[in-house]
C-alpha positions as CSV (number, residue, x, y, z in Angstrom):
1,X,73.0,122.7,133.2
2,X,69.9,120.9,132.1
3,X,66.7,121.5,134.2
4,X,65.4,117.8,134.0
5,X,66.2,116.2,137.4
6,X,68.6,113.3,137.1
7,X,70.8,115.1,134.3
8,X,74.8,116.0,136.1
9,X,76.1,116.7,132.6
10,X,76.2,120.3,130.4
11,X,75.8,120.1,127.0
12,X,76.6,122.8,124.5
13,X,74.0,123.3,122.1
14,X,70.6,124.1,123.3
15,X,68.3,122.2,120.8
16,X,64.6,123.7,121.8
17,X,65.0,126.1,119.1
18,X,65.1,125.4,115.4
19,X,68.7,126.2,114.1
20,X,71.2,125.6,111.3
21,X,73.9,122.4,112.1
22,X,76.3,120.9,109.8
23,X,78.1,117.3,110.4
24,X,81.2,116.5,109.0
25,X,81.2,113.0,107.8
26,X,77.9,112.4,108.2
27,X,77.9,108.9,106.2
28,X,79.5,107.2,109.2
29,X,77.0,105.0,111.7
30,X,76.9,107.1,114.1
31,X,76.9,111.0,112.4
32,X,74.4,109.5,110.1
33,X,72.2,108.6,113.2
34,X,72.4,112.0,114.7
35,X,71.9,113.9,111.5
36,X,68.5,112.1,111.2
37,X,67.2,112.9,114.3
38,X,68.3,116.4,114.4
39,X,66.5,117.0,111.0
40,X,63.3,115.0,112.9
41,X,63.5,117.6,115.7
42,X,62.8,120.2,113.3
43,X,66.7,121.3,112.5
44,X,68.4,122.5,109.1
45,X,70.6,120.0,109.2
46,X,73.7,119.9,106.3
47,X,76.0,117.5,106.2
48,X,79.3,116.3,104.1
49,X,80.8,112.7,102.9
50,X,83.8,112.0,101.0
51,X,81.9,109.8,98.9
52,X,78.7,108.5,97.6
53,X,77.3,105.9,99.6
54,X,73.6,104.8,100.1
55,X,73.2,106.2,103.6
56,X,73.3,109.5,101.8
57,X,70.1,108.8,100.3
58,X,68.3,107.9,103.7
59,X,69.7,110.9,105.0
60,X,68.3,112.9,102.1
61,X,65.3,111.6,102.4
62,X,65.1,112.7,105.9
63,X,65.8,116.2,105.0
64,X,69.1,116.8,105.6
65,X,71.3,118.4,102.3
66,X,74.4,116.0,102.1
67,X,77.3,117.3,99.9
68,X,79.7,115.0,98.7
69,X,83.5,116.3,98.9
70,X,84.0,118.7,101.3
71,X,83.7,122.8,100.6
72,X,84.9,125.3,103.5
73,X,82.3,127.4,102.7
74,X,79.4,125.1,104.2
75,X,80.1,125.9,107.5
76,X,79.1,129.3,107.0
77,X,75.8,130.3,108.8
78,X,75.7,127.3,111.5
79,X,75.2,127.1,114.6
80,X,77.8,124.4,115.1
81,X,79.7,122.3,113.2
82,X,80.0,118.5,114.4
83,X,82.5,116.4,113.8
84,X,83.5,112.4,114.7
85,X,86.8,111.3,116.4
86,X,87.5,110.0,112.6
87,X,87.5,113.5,111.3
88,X,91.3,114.7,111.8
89,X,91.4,118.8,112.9
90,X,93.3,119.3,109.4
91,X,89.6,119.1,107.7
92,X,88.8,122.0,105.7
93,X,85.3,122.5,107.4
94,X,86.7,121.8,110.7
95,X,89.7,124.2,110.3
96,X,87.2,126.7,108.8
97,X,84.7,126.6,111.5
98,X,87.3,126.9,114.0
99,X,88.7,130.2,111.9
100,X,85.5,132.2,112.3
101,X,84.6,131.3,115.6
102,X,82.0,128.4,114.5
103,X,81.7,125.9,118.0
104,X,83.0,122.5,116.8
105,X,81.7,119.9,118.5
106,X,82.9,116.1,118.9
107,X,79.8,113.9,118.6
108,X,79.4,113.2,122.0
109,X,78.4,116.9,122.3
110,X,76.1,116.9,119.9
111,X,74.3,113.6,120.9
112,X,74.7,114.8,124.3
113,X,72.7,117.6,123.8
114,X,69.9,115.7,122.1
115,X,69.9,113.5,125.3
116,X,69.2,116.8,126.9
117,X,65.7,117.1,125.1
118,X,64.0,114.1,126.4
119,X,64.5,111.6,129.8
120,X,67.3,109.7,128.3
121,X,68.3,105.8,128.9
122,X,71.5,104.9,128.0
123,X,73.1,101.6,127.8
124,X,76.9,101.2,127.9
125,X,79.4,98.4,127.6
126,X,82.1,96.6,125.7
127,X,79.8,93.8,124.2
128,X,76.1,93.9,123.3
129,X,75.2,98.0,123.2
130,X,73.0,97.7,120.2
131,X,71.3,94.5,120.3
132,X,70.0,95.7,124.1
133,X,69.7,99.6,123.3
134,X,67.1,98.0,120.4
135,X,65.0,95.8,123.0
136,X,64.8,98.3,125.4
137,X,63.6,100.6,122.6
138,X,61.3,98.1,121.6
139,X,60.1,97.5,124.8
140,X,59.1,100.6,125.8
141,X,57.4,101.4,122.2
142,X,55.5,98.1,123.0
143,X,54.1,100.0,126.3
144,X,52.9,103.1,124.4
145,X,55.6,105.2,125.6
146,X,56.4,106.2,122.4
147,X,60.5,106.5,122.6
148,X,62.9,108.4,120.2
149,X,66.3,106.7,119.8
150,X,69.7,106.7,118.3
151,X,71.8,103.7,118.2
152,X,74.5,102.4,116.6
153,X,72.9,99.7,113.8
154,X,69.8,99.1,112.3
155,X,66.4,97.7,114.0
156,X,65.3,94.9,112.0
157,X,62.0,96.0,113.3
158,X,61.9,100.0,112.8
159,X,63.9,99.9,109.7
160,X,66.2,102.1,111.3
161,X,68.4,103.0,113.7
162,X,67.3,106.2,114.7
163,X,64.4,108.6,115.3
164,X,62.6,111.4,116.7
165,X,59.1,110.9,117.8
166,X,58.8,114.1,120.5
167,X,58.0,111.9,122.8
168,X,59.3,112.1,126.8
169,X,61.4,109.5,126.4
170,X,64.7,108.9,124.5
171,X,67.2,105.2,124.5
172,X,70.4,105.9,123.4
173,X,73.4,103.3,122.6
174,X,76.3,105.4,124.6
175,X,79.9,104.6,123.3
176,X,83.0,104.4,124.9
177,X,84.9,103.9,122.0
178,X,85.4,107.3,121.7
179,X,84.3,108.6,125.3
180,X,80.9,109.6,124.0
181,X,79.3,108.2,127.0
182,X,81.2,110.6,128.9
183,X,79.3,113.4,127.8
184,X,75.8,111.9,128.2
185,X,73.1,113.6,130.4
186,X,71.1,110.8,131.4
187,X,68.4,109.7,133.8
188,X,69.4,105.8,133.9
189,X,71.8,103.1,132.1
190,X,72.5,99.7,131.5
191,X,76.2,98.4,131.8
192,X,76.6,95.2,130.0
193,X,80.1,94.6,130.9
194,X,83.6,96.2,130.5
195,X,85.9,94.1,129.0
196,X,89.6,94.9,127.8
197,X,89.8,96.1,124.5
198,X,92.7,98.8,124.4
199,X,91.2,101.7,122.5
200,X,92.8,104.8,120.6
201,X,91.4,106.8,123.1
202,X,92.8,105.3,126.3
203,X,96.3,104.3,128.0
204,X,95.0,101.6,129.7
205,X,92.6,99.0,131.0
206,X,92.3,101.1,134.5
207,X,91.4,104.1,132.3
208,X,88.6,102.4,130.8
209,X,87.4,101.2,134.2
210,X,87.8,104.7,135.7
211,X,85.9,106.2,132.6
212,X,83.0,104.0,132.9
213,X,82.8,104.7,137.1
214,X,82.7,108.5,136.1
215,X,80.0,107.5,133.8
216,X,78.2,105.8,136.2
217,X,78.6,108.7,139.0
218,X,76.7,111.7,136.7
219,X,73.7,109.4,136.4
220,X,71.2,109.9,139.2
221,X,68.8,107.4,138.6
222,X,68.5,103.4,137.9
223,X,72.1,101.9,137.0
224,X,71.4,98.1,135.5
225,X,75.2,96.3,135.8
226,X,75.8,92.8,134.8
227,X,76.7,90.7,138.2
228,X,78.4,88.2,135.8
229,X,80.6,90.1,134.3
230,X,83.9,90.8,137.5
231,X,84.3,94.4,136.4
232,X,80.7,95.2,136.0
233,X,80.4,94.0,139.7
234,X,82.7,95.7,141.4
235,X,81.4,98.7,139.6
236,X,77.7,98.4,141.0
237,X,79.4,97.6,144.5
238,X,81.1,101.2,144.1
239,X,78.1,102.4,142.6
240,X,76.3,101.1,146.0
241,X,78.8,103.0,148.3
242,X,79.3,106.4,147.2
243,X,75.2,106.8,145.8
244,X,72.1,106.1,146.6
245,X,71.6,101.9,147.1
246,X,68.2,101.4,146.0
247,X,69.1,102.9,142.3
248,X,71.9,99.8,141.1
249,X,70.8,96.6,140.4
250,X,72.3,94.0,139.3
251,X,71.5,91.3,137.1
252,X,72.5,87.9,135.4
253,X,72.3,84.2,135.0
254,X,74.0,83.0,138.2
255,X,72.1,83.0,141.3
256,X,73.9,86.3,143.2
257,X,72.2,89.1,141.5
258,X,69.3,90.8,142.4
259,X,67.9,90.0,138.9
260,X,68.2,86.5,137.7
261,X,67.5,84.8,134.1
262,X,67.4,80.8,135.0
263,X,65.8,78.0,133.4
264,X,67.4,78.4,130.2
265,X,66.4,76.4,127.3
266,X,68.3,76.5,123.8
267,X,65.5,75.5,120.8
268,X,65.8,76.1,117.1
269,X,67.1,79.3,116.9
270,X,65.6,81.0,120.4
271,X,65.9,80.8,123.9
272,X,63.4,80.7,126.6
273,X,63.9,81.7,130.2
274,X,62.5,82.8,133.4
275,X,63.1,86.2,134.9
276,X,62.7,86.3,138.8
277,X,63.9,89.4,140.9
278,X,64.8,87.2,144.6
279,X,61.6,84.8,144.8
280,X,59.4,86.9,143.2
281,X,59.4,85.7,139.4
282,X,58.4,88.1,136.7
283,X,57.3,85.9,134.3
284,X,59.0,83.6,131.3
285,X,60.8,84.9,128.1
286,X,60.6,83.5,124.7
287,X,63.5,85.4,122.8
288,X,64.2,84.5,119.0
289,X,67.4,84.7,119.1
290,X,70.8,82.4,119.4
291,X,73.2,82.7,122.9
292,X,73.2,83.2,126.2
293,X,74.5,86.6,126.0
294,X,71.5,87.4,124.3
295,X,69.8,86.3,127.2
296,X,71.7,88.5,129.0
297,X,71.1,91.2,126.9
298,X,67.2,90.4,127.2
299,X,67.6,90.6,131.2
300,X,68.9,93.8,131.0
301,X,66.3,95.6,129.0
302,X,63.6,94.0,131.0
303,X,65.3,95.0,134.5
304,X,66.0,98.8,133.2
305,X,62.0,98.4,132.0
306,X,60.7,97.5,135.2
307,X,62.9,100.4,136.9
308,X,61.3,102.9,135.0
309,X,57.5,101.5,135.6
310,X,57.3,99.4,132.1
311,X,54.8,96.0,133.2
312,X,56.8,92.9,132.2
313,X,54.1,91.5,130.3
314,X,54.7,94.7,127.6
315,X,58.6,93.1,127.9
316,X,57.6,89.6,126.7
317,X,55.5,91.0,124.3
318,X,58.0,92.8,122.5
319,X,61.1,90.6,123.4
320,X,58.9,87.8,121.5
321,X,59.1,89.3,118.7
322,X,62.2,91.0,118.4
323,X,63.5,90.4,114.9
324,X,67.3,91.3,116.3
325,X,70.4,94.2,114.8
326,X,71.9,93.8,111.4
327,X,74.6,91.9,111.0
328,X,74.2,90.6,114.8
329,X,74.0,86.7,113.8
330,X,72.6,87.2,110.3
331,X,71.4,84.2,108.3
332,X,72.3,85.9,105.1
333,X,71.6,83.0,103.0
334,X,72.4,79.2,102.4
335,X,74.7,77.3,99.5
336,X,75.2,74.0,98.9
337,X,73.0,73.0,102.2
338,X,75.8,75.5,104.4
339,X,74.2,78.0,106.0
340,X,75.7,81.3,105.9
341,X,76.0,83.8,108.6
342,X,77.2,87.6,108.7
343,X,78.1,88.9,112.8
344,X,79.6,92.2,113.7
345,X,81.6,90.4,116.5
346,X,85.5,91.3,116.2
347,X,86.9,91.7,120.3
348,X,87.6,88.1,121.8
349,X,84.6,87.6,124.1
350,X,82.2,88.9,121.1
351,X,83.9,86.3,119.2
352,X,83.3,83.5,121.6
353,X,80.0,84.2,122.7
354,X,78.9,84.1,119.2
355,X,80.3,81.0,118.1
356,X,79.1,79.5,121.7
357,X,75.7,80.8,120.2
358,X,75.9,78.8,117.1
359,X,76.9,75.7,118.6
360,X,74.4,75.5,121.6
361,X,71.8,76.6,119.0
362,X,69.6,73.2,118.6
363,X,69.4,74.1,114.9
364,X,71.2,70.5,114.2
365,X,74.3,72.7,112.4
366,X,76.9,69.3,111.8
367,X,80.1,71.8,111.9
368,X,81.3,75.3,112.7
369,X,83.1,77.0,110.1
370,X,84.5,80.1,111.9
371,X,86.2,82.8,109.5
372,X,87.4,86.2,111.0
373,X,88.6,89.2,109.9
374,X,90.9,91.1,112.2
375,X,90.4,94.8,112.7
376,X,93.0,98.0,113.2
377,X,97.2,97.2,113.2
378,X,97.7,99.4,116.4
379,X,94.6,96.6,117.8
380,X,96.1,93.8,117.0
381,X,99.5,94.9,118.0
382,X,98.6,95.1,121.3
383,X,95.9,91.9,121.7
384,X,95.9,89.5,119.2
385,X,96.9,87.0,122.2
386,X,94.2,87.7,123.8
387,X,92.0,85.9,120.5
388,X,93.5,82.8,121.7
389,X,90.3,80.8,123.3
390,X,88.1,82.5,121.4
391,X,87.5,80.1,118.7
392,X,87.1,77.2,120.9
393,X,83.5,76.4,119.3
394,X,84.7,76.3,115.9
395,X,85.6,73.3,113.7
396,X,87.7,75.1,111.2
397,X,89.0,78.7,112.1
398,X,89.9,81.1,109.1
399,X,91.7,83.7,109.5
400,X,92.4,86.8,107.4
401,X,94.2,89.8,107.0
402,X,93.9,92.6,109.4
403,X,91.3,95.3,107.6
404,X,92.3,98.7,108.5
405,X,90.1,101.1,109.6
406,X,92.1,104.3,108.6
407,X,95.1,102.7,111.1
408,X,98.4,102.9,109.8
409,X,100.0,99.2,109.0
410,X,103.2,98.2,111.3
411,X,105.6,96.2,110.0
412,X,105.3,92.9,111.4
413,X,101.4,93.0,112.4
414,X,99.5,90.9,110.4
415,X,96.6,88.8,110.7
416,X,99.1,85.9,111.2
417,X,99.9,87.0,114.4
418,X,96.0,86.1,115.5
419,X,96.7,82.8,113.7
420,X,99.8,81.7,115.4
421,X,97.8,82.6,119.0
422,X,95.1,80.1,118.0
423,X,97.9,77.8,117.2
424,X,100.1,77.6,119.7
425,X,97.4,77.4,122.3
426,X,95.1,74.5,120.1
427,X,98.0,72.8,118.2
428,X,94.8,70.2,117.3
429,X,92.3,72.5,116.0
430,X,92.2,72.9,112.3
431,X,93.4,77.2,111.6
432,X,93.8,78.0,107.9
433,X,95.8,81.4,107.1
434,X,94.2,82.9,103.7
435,X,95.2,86.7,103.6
436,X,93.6,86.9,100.3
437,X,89.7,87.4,99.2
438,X,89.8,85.4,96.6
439,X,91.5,82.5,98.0
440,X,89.2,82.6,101.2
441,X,86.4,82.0,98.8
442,X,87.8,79.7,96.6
443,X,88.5,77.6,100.2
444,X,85.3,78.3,101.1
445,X,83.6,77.1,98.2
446,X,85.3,73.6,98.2
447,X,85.6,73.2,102.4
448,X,81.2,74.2,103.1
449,X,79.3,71.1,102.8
450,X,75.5,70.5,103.7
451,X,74.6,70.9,107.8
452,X,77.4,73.7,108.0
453,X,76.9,76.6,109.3
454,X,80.3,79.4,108.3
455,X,79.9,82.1,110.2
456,X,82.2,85.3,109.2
457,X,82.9,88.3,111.8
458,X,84.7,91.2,112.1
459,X,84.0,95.0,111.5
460,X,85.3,95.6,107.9
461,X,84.5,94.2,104.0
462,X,84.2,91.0,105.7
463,X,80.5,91.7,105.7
464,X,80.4,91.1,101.9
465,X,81.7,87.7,102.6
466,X,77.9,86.0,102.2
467,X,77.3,88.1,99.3
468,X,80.1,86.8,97.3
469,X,79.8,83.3,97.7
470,X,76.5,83.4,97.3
471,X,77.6,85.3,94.0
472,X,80.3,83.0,93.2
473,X,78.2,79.7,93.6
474,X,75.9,81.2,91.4
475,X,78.3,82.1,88.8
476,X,78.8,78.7,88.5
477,X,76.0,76.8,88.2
């Protein structure tokens, strides 16, 4: 059990000594993260990849020997041996580590145990981990506190996604995806909402809900839920029940939580809006950024700042600036006066808050051209109903074929199945099926016209899309 007060949680690998660890599969977002900060602690830190990819050279960069292919023998001599939910038990490394007596860890164990080393923030949530995980990062570095962090995509600002600065603090992106934020010792979180995507690693909706409330009852200090989100809601009235009161607050755009963003104003590309806690106001926000979920996700990092002693005038200082999370509403470029736009949005309300973004954005876009790219058969099995409303913003709605993601395909379960939701439920709106690449870019090419803005989602190669009709325009002329 950690010493630091706040901190339920164990973790298995006491980090305050310098020691040999090896990751299996390090390219991946999230390995990659942690093999970078253990190497900025001061770790020999190995790592392996099935194949070249240009993560590998950051990683190398930052000290850490990568091997591409993997070799049984690396395991030798570590500590522990870290592997992602991705990595199947059958692994060579993984089976060998297991064979000699080598602790194999899941990554929540690993990034657990970082956690450990400093007073650790977490935010949680279905939608908007990263992009709020950044600007509480930010915020705090505005104030001179100096904090190390790991989270899930790049900062536009640090040029990174993750690092180790010794410092007493550490903001962390926890995922449920995989029950990471289960194993999390931490002082404090945000909870942005908790919305119904059926993961691999749950049975159902109430499971996801249950996991989160065991989340929320090993953290001992401030707990920042989102009163606008149902679930979120009943969670901080639970949280206010069996704990301590005065650590939950709540936050939001409509008038019943304790923290309130009002005023809202949409202007060319940002938002602007007053924080006020009851009739006290905090002061006004100029974000750069498109949506009112971003707004949201603004509130939060500002609420969780204040709880921890951070003036708001540091907050506006760095929310100000904020230069946002690749691929989270990416201008990636323009063609024929269309303006292109790359978003990591692939679950319904991700979907439809970002296309809400773009149309509310007082950029003067004339159209909407939404294209999306479903992700995982056993996902889309299950939910591609539930994509039904979410493309209410859009003029034209693309669809694709389902990419993926190491699922297995089931006969039957296609991308179709998304489009005949859309369908049935806006016989008027204008859905094109093109399972192809090559035929969604030809459409592409003749459909964008000048004052359009296409904006392309999903979690796959559909974050190429820009890239190669940028490519293709150029090709001809």
């Amino acid at each position: 059990m950690s010493g630091r007060p706040g901190l339920l949680r164990t973790v298995p690998v006491d980090l305050s000594h310098r020691q040999r660890l090896h990751l299996v599969g390090v390219g991946g977002p999230g390995m990659s993260a942690i093999g970078i900060v253990l190497a900025e602690m001061g770790h020999e830190v190995t790592g392996s990849d099935i194949r070249e990819r240009p993560i590998l050279d950051r990683l190398r960069a930052a000290g850490v020997t990568v091997n591409v292919g993997h070799d049984r023998r690396v395991v030798h001599g570590a500590a522990a041996v870290t592997a992602s939910t991705a990595i199947p038990p059958t692994n060579i490394e993984v089976a060998e580590a297991e064979a000699i007596g080598v602790p194999v860890l899941r990554r929540g164990g690993i990034l657990g145990s970082i956690c450990a080393m400093a007073t650790s923030l977490g935010v949680a949530g279905t939608h908007g981990k990263t992009t709020t995980t950044s600007m509480l990062m930010l915020i705090l570095a505005e104030a001179g506190w100096r904090p190390s962090f790991v989270i899930g995509g790049d900062v536009t600002d640090a040029g990174t996604g993750a690092q180790w600065t010794g410092g007493p603090w550490l903001v962390v992106e926890a995922d449920e995806s995989d029950r990471t934020h289960e194993d999390l010792p931490l002082h404090g979180t945000i909870l942005t909402n908790v919305d119904g995507d059926l993961l691999d690693h749950y049975q159902s909706n109430a499971e996801v809900v249950d996991s989160f409330a065991a989340y929320l009852d090993g953290i001992a200090g401030p707990k920042v839920l989102c009163a606008d989100d149902p679930t979120c809601a009943r969670l901080a009235e639970r949280c206010r029940e069996h704990g301590d009161p005065s650590t939950t607050i709540t936050y939001g755009a409509n008038a019943g939580a304790d923290v309130v963003a009002d005023e809202i104003v949409a202007d060319r590309g940002s938002m602007h809006f007053r924080i006020r806690r009851g009739e006290r106001v905090w002061g006004r926000i100029d974000l750069p950024l498109r949506g009112v979920h971003n707004v949201l996700n603004a509130t939060a990092a500002v609420t969780m700042a204040e709880a921890v002693g951070v003036p708001f005038d540091a907050a506006a200082r760095a929310l100000a600036k904020f230069g946002g999370v690749a691929r989270r509403f990416d201008i990636r470029g323009h063609v024929g006066g269309a303006t292109l736009v790359d978003d990591y949005a692939h679950l319904p309300a991700e979907i439809a808050a970002v296309l809400a973004a773009a149309r509310r954005s007082d950029d003067g876009w004339s159209r909407c051209i939404a294209v999306f790219q479903p992700n995982r058969y056993n996902r889309m099995s299950e939910m591609s109903a539930d994509y039904a409303d979410s493309f209410v913003d859009a003029d034209v709605v693309v669809l694709t074929d389902i990419y993926a993601s190491g699922t297995t395909p089931i006969p039957g379960v296609t991308g179709k199945l998304v489009v005949n939701a859309v369908a049935d439920a806006h016989p008027r709106q204008r859905v094109v099926w093109l399972p192809r690449r090559h035929d969604l870019i030809e459409f592409l090419a003749g459909e964008l016209r000048p004052g359009d803005v296409c904006v392309s989602m999903g979690c796959g190669d559909i974050a190429d899309l820009p890239d190669e009709i940028l490519a293709r325009a150029g090709a001809n002329g």
